[in-house]
N, CA, C and O atoms as CSV, one atom per row, in Angstrom:
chain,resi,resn,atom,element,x,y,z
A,1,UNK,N,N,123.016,276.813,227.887
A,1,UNK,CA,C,121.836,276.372,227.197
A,1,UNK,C,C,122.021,276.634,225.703
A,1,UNK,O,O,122.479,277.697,225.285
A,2,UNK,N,N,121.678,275.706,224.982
A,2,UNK,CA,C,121.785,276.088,223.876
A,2,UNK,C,C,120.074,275.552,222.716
A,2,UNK,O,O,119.338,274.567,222.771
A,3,UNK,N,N,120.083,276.769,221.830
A,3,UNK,CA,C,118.554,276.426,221.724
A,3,UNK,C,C,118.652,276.730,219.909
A,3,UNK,O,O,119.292,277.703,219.511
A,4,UNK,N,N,117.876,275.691,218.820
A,4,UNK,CA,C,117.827,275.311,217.751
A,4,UNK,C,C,116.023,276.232,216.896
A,4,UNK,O,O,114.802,276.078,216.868
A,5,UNK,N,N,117.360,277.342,216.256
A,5,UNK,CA,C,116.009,277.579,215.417
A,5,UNK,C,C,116.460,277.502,213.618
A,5,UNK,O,O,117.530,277.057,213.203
A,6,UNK,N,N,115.114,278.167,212.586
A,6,UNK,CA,C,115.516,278.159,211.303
A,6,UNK,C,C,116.433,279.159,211.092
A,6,UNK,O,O,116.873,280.012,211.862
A,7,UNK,N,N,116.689,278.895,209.758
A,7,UNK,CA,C,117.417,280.009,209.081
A,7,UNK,C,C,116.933,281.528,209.393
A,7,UNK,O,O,117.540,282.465,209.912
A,8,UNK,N,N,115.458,281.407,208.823
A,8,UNK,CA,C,114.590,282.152,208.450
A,8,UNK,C,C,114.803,283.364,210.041
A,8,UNK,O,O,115.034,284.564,209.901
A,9,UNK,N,N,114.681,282.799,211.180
A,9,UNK,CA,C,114.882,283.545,212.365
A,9,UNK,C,C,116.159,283.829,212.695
A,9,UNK,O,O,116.642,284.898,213.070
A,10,UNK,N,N,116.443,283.236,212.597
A,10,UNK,CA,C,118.195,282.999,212.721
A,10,UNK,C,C,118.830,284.512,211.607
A,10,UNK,O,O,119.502,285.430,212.076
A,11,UNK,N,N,118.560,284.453,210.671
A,11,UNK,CA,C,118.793,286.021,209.828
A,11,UNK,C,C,117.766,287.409,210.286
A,11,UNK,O,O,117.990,288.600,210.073
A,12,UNK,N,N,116.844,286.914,210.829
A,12,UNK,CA,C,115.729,288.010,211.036
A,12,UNK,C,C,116.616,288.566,212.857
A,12,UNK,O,O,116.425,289.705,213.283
A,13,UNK,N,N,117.176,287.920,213.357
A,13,UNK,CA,C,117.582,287.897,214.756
A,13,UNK,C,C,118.901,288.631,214.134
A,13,UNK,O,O,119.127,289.733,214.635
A,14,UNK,N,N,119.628,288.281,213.324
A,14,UNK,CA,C,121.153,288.498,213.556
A,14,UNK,C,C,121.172,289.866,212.812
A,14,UNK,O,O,122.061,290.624,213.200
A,15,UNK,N,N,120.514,290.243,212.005
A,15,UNK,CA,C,119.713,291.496,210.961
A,15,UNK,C,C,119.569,292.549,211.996
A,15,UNK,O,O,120.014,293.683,211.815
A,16,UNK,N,N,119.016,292.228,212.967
A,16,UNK,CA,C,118.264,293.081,214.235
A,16,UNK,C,C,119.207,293.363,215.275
A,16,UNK,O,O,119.125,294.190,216.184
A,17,UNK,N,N,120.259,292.415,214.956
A,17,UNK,CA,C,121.697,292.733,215.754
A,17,UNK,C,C,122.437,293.614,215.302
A,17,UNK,O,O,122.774,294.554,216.022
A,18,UNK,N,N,122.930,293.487,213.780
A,18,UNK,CA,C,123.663,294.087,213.413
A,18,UNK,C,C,123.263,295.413,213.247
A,18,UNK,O,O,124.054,296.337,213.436
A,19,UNK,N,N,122.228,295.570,212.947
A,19,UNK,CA,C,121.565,296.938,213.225
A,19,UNK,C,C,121.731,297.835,214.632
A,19,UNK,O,O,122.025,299.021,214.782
A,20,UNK,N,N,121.497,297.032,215.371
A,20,UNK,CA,C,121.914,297.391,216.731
A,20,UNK,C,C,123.193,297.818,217.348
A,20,UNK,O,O,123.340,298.535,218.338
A,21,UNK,N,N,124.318,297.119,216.413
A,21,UNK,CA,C,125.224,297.115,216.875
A,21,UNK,C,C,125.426,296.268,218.120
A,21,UNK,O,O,125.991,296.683,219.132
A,22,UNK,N,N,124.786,294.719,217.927
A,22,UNK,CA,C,124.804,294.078,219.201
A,22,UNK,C,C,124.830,292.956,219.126
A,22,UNK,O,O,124.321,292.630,218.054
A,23,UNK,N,N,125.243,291.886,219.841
A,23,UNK,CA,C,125.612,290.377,219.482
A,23,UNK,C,C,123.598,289.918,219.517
A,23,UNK,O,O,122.624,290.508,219.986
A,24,UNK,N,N,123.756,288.732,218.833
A,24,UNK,CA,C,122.631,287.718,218.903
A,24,UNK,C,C,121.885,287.424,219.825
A,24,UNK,O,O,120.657,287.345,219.847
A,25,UNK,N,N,122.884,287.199,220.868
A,25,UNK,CA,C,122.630,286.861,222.195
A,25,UNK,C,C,121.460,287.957,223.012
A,25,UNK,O,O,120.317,287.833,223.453
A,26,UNK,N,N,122.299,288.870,222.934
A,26,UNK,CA,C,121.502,289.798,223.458
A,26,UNK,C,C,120.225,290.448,223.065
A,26,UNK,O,O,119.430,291.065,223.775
A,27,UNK,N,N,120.180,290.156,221.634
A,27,UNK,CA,C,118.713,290.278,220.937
A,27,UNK,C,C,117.906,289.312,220.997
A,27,UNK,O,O,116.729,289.266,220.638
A,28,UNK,N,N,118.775,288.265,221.616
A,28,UNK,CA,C,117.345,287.189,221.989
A,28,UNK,C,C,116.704,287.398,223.579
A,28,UNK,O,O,115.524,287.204,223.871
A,29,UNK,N,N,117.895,287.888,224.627
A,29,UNK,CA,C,117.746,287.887,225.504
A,29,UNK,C,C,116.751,288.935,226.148
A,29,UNK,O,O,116.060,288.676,227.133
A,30,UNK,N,N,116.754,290.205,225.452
A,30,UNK,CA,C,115.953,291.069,224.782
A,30,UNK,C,C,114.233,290.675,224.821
A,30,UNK,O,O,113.308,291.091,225.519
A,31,UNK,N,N,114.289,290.018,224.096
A,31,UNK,CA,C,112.783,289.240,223.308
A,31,UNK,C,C,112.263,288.355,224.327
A,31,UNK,O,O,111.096,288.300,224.714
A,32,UNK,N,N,113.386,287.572,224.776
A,32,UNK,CA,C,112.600,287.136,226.170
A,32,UNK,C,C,112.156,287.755,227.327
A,32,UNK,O,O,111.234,287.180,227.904
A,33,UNK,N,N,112.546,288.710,227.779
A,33,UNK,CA,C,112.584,289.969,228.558
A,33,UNK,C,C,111.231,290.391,228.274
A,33,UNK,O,O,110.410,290.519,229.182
A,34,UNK,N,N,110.997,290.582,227.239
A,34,UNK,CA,C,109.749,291.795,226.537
A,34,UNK,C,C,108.678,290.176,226.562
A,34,UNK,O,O,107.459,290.117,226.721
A,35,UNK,N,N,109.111,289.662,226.466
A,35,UNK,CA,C,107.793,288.162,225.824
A,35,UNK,C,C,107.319,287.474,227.643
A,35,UNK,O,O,106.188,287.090,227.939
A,36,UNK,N,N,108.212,287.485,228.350
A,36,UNK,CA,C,108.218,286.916,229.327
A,36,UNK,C,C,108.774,287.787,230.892
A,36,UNK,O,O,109.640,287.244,231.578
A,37,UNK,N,N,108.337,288.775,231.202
A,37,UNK,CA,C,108.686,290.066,231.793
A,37,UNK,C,C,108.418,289.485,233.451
A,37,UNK,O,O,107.419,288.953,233.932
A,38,UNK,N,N,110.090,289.919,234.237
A,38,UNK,CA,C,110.229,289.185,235.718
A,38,UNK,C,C,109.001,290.144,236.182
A,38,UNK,O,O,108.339,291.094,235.766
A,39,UNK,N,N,109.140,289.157,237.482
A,39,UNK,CA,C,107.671,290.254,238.831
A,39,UNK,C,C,107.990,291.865,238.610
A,39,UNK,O,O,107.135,292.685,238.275
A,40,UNK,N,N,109.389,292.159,238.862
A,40,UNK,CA,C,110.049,293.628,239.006
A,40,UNK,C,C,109.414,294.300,238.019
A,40,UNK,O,O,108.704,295.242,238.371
A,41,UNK,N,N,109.510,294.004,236.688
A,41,UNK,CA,C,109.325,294.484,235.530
A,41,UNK,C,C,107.885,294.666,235.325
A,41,UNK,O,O,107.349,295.667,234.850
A,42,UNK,N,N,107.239,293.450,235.786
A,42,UNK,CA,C,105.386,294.040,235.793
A,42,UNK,C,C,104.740,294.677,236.723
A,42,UNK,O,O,103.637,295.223,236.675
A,43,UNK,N,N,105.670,294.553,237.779
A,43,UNK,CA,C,105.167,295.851,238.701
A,43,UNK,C,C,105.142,297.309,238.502
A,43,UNK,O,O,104.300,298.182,238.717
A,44,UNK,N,N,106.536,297.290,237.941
A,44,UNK,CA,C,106.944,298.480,237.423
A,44,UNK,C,C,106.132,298.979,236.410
A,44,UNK,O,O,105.984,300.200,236.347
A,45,UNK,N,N,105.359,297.965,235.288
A,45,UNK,CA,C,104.735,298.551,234.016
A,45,UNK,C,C,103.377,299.130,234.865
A,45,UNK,O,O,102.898,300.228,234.580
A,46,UNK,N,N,102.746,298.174,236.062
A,46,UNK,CA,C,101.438,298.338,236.364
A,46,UNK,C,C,101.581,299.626,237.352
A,46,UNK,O,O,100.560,300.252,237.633
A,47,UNK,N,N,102.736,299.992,237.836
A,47,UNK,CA,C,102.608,301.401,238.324
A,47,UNK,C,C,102.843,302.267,237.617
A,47,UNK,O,O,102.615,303.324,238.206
A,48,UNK,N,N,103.352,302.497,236.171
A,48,UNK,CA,C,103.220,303.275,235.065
A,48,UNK,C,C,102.185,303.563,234.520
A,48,UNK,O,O,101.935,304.641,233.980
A,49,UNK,N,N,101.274,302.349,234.635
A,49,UNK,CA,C,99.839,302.493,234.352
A,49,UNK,C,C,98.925,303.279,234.976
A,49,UNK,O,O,98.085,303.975,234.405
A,50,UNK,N,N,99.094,303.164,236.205
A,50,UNK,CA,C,98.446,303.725,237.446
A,50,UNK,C,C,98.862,305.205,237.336
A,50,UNK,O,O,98.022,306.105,237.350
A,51,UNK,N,N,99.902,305.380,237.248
A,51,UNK,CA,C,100.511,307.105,237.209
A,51,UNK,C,C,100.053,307.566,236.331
A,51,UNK,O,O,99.921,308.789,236.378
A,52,UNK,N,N,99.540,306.773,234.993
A,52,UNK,CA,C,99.491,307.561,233.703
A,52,UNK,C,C,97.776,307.645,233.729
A,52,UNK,O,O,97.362,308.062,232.647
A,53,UNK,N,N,96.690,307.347,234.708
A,53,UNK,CA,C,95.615,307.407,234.183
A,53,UNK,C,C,95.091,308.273,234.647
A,53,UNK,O,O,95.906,308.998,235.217
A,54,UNK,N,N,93.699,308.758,234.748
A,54,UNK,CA,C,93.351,309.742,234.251
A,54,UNK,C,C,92.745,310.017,235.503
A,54,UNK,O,O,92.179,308.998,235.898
A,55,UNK,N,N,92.650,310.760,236.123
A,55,UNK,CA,C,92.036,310.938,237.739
A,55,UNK,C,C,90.480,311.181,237.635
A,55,UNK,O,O,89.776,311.788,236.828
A,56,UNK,N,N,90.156,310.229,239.149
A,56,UNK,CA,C,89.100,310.083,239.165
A,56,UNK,C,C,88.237,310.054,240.565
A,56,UNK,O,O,88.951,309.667,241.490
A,57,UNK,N,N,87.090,310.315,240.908
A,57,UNK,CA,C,86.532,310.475,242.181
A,57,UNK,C,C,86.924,309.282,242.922
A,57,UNK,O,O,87.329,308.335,242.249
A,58,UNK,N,N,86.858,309.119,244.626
A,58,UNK,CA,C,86.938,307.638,244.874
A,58,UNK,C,C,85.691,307.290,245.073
A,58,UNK,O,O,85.723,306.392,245.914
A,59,UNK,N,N,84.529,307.521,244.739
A,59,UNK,CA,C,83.840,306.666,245.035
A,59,UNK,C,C,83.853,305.938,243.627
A,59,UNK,O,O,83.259,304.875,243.446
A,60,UNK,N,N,84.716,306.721,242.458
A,60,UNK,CA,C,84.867,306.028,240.990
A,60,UNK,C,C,85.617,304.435,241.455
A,60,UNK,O,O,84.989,303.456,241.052
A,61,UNK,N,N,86.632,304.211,242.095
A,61,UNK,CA,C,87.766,303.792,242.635
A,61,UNK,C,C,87.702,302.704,243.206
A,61,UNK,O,O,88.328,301.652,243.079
A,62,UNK,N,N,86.442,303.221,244.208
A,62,UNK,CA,C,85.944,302.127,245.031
A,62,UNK,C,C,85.049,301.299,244.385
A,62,UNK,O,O,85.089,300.127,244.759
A,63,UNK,N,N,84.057,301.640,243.309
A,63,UNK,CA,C,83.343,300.755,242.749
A,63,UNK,C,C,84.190,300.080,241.749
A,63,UNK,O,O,83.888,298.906,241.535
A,64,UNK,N,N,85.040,300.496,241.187
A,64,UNK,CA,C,86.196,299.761,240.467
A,64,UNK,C,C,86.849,298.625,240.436
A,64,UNK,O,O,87.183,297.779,239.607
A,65,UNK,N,N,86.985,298.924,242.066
A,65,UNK,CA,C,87.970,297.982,242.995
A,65,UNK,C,C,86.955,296.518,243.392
A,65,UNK,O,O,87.400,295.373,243.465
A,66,UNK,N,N,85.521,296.928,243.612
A,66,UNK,CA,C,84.926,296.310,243.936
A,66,UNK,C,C,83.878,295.182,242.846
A,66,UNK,O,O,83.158,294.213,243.084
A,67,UNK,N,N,84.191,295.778,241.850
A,67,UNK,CA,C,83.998,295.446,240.192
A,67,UNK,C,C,85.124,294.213,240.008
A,67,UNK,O,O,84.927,293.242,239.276
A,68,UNK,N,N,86.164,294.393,240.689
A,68,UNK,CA,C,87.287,293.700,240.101
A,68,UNK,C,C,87.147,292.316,240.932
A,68,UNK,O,O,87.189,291.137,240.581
A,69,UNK,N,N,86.962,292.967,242.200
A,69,UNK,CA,C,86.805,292.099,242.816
A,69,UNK,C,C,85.654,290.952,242.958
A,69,UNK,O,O,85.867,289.845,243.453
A,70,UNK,N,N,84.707,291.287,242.570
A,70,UNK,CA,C,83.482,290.456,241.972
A,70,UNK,C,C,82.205,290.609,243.010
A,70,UNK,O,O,81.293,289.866,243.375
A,71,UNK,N,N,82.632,292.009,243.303
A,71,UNK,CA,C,81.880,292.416,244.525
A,71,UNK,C,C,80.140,293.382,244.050
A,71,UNK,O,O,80.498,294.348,243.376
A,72,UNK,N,N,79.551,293.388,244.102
A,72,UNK,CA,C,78.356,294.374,243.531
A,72,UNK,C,C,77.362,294.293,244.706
A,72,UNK,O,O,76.793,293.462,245.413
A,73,UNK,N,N,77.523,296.221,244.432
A,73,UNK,CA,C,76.985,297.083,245.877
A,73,UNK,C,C,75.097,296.803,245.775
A,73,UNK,O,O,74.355,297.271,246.639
């Protein structure tokens, strides 16, 4: 595949490489990764999320769940 951008990105990309110590390629491949993230990868963020919050009763949990769901007790 081959894909057509400006200058302007084209130096801002290769800048961000060389800094890196890393080809082009991979700083784009990078950006798509982070811009456009597989199933694996958002599962993974949304159980990071889950681990990182803040504990709470379940009946907090359950009305939560049921909030989300468009459910009201």
């Amino acid at each position: 595949m081959q894909i057509l951008i400006d200058e302007e990105r084209y130096e801002r990309v290769q800048a961000l490489a060389r800094q890196r110590g890393t080809s082009v390629a991979t700083v784009i491949r990078e950006a798509i990764d982070r811009g456009l993230p597989s199933a694996q990868q958002r599962r993974s963020a949304a159980a990071r999320r889950i681990l990182a919050a803040e504990p709470m009763e379940i009946g907090d949990v359950l009305t939560e769940l049921d909030d989300l769901r468009g459910r009201h007790a």
